[in-house]
N, C-alpha and C positions, 0 to 999 in steps of 0.2 A: 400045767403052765403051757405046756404045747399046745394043746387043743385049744388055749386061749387065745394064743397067740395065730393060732390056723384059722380059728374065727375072725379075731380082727383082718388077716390078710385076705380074707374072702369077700369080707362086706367092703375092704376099701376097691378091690378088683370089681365086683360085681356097682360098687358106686361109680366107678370110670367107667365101667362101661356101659351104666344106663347114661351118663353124661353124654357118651360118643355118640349114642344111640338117641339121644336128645337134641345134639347139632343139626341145623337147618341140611339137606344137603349139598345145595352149595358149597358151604365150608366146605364140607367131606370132600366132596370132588375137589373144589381147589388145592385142599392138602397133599389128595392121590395124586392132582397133574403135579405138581411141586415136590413132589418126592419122586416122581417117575424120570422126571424132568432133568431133575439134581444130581439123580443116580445116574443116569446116560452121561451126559457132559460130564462130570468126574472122570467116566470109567473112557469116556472121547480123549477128554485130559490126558491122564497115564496112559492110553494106548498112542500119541502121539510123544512121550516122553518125559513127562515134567517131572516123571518121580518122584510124585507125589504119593506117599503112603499113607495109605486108606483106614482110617481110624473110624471105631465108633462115632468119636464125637465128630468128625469131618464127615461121618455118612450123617449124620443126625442134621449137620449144620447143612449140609448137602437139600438134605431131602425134606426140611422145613422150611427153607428158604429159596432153594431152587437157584437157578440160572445165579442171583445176586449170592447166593450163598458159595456156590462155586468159585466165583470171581472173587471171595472174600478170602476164601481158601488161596488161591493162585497168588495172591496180594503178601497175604501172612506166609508163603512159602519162599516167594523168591526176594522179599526183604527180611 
């Protein structure tokens, strides 16, 4: 049962990442500035105070959405 399950976890990894490896790159790059981007102003964010605690999901929303995702974050924090 293990090794079935080790199989399937392989072929859905190795299926993401010939998909990644399929995106124009464009996209790629837009995703890297947008997640480099997101992380910086966040970590600008909390070094100026806001105390904002840095979660998974807020780095995730951070760094997929960038600059609007931070702003979204700061929105959802201090209401």
């Amino acid at each position: 049962m293990e090794v079935m399950v080790s199989f399937i976890v392989g072929l859905v990894v190795l299926y993401v990442i010939l998909k990644v490896l399929s995106l124009p790159f464009k996209i790629i790059w837009k995703l890297f500035t947008n997640s480099l981007v997101g992380a910086i102003m966040l970590w600008v964010v909390n070094l100026f105070g806001a105390g904002i605690e840095i979660t998974f999901f807020k780095a995730l929303i951070a760094g997929v959405f960038g600059i609007p995702g931070v702003i979204v974050i700061l929105l959802a924090h201090f209401l």
